[in-house]
C-alpha positions in Angstrom: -65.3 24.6 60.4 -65.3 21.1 58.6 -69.3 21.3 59.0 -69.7 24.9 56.6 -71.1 24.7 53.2 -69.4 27.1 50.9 -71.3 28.5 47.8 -70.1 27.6 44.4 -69.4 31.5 44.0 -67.2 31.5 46.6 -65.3 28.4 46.1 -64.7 30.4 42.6 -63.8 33.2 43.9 -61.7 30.5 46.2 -60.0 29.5 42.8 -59.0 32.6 41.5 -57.8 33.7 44.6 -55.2 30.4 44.6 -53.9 31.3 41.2 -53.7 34.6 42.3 -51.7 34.0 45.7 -49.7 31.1 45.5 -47.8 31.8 41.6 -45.6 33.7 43.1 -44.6 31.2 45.4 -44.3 28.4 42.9 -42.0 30.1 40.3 -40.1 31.4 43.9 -39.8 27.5 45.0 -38.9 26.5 41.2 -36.1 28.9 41.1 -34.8 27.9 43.9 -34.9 24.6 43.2 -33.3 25.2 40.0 -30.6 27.5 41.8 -29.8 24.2 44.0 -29.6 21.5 41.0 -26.9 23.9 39.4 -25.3 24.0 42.5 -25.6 27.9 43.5 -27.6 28.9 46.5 -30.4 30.7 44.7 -32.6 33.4 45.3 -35.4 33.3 48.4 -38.6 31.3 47.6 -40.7 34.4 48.5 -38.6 36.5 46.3 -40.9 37.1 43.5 -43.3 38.9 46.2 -40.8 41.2 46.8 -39.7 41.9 43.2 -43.4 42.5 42.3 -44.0 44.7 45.4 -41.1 47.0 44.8 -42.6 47.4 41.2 -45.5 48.3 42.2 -44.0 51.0 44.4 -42.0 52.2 41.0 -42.5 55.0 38.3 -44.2 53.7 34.8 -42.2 54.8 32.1 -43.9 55.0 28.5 -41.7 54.9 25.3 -42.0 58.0 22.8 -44.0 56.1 20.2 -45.5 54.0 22.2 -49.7 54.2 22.1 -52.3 53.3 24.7 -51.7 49.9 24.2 -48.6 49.5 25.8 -50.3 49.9 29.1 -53.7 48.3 28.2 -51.5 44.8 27.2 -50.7 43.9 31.1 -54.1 44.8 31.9 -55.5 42.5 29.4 -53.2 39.9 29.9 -53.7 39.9 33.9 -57.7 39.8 33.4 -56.9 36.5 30.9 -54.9 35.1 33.7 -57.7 35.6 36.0 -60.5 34.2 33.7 -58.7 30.9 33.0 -59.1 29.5 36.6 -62.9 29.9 36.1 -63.1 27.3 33.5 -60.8 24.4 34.8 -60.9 22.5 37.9 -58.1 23.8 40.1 -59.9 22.7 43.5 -63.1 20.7 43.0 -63.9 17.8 40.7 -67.3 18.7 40.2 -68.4 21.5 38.1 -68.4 25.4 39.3 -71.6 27.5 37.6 -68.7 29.4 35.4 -67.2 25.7 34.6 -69.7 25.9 31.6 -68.9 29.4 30.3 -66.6 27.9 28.0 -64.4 24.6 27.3 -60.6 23.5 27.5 -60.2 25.3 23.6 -61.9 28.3 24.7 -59.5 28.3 28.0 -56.3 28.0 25.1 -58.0 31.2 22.9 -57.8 33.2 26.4 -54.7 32.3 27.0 -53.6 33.1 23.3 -55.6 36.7 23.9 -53.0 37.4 26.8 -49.9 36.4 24.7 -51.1 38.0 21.4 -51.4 41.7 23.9 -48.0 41.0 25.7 -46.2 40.8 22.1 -48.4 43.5 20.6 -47.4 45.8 23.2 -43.8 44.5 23.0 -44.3 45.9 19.2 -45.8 49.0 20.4 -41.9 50.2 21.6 -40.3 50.4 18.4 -37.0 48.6 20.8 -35.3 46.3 18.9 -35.3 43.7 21.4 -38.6 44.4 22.6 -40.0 43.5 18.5 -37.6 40.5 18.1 -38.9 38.8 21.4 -41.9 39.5 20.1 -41.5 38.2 16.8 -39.9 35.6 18.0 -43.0 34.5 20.5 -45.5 34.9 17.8 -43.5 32.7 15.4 -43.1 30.1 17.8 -46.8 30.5 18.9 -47.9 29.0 15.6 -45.8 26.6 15.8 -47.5 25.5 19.1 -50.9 26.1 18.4 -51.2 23.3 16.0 -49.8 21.0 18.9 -52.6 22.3 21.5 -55.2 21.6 19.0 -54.6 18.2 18.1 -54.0 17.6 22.0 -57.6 18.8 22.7 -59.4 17.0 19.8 -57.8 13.5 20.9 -58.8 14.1 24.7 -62.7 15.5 23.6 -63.0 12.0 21.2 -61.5 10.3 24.2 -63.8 11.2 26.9 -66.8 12.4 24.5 -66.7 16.5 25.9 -64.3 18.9 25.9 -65.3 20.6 29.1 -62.3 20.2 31.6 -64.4 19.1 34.6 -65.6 16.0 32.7 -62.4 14.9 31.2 -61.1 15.3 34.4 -63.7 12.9 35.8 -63.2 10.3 33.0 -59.2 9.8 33.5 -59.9 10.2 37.8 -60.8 6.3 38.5 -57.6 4.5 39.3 -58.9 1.3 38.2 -59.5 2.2 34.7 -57.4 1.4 32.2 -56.1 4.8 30.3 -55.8 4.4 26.6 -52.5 4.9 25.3 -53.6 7.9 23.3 -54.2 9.6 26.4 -51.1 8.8 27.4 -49.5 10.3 24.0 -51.5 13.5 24.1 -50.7 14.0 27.2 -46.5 13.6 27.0 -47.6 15.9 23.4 -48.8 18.9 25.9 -46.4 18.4 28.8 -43.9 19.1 25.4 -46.0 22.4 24.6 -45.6 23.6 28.3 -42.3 22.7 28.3 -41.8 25.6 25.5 -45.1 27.6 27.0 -43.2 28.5 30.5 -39.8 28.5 28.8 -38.2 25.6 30.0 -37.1 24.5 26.4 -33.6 23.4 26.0 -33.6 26.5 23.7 -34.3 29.4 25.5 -33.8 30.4 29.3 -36.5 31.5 30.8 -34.6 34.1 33.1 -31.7 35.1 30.0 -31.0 38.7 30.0 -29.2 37.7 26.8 -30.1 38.1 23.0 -29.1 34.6 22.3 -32.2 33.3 24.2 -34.3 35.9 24.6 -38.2 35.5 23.8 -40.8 35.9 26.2 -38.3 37.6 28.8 -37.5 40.3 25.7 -41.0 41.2 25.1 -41.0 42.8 28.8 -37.9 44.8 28.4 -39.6 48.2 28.2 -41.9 47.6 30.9 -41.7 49.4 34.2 -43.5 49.7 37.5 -46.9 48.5 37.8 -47.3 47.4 34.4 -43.9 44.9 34.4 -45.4 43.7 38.4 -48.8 42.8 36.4 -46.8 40.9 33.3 -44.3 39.1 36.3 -47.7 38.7 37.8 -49.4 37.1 35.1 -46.7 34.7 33.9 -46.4 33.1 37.3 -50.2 32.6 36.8 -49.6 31.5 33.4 -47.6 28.9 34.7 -49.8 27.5 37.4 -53.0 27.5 35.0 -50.6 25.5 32.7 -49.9 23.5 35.3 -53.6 22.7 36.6 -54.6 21.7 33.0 -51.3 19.2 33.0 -52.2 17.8 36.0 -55.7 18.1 37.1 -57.0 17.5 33.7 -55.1 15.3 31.4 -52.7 13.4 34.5 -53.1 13.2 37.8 -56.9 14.6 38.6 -57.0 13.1 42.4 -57.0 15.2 45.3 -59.7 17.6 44.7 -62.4 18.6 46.7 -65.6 16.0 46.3 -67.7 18.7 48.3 -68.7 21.9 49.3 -67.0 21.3 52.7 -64.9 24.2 53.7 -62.5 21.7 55.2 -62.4 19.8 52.2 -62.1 22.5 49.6 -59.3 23.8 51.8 -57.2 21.1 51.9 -57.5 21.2 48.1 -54.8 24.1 47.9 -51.9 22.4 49.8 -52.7 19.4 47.5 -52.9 21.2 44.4 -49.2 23.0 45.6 -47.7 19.7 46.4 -48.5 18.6 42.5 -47.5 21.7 41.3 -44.5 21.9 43.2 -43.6 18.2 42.2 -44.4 18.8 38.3 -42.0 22.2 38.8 -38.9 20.7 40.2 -39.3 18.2 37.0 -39.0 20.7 34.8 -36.5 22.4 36.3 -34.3 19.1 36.4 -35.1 18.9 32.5 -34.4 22.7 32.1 -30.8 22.1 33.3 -30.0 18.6 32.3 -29.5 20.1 28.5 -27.1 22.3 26.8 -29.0 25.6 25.4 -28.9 24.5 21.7 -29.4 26.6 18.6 -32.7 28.9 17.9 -33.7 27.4 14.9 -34.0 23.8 17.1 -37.1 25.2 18.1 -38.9 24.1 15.2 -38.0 20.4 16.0 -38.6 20.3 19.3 -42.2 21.8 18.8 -42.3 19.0 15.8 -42.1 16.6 18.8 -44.8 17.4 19.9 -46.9 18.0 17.0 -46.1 14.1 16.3 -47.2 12.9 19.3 -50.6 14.9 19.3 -50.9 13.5 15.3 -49.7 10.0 16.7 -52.5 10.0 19.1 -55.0 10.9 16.6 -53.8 7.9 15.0 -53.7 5.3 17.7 -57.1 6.5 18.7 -58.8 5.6 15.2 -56.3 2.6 14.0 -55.9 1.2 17.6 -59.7 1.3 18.6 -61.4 3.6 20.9 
């Protein structure tokens, strides 16, 4: 087995197919995990497979007013989901054919694509909840944005391309010394997924209340097969957030170095064991903080913002 070349379409395919698969099981392990830390036994790590098969199995239900776009918005979002994992290196640290379709910013205006048709279906409902979620996510969006930006310019001066695979391959050697605004802009978008998968010390990412209630009330009026694809998807969100975090800007070891279908293979358990890791942190953070108010968004994303500005700063003043 060790001895098979794969083709760089199907170790694509192979990539997808990971996102795809293993989300689930990755918000299913978080959850419990985060069930554990606060002490309550929690809900089975294969859970969210069940939840999004018995959707599946249920009746779509369309508002009155609602247009075509309420069910074209999962779609869309899913097929986002799907195209990110083309772009970045989930399993190999040398470049797929697709790798070069687009860069690390182009990878952030997909993923902005899928959120701006989640909330523009949300909008779609004329439900109160449903609009102020997704109010709430757009606001909050633009506050991010700037973040993700400044992030991207400082790693693209740092390493000279923005292309994933190569700035993956410029912070892999061990005995290189990182420059501390890679280190900065790096701490800036761990902040930004921090708020990206809900794991703020603002808003729960599972509240069924108003209080805290944004990406979780933009879903509200979804049913059936359309709510398994937007579940779906932001388990996927998650992970691609999560391979950018880590296989990009911290920890890019453990990829495949060859076409070897052992080697690519034992990519996935790898990748999982990082992700896993990088998801019980942020589950410890998520419940090592009171839920503050709403409005202590805006400081919490001005974190951030400051670091990715910092960055800029230390990368011109401190020499490159």
């Amino acid at each position: 087995m060790t001895g098979v070349e794969l083709a760089p379409a199907e170790i694509q395919v192979l990539q997808d197919l990971t996102i795809l698969v293993f989300a689930p099981f990755v918000s299913g392990a978080i959850a419990h995990v985060e069930a554990r830390v606060q002490g309550r036994r929690g809900p089975r790590i294969l859970q969210p497979y069940y939840d999004i098969a018995k959707l599946f199995r249920k009746e779509t239900l369309v508002p009155e007013d609602a247009s075509f776009v309420f069910l074209v918005a999962p779609i869309v979002a899913f097929v986002c989901y799907l195209t990110v994992p083309l772009l970045i290196p989930v399993l190999t640290s040398y470049p797929l054919p697709l790798g070069y379709m687009g860069d690390i910013l182009g990878g952030g205006f997909i993923l902005a694509l899928a959120g701006f048709a989640v909330a523009l279906a949300a909008a779609e409902t004329d439900a109160p909840y449903a609009q102020l979620g997704s109010s709430r996510a757009m606001t909050f969006g633009a506050l991010v944005e700037p973040s993700i930006l400044f992030v991207t310019f400082t790693v693209a001066l740092l390493t000279a391309t923005d292309l994933p695979y190569f700035e993956a391959a410029a912070v892999r050697p061990l005995g290189q010394a990182v420059h501390p605004a890679h280190i900065l802009a790096a701490f800036a978008f761990f902040l930004v997924v921090l708020a990206d998968t809900g794991r703020i010390p603002v808003e729960t990412h599972s509240s069924t209340l108003e209080f805290g209630m944004i990406d979780e009330a933009r879903t509200l009026e979804h049913s059936g097969p359309a709510f398994a694809l937007l579940k779906w998807g932001a388990a996927m969100k998650q992970m691609v957030l999560y391979v950018i975090l880590i296989n990009v800007f911290v920890a890019p070891w453990g990829l495949a170095g060859s076409r070897q279908l052992g080697s690519v293979l034992l990519a996935i358990p790898i990748f999982l064991a990082k992700a896993l890791g990088l998801g019980i942190v942020f589950a410890v953070i998520d419940n090592s903080f009171s839920k503050l108010r709403l409005f202590k968004i805006t400081e919490f994303m001005a974190a951030a913002f400051l670091l990715a500005v910092l960055a800029v700063l230390v990368l011109y003043l401190g020499g490159r």
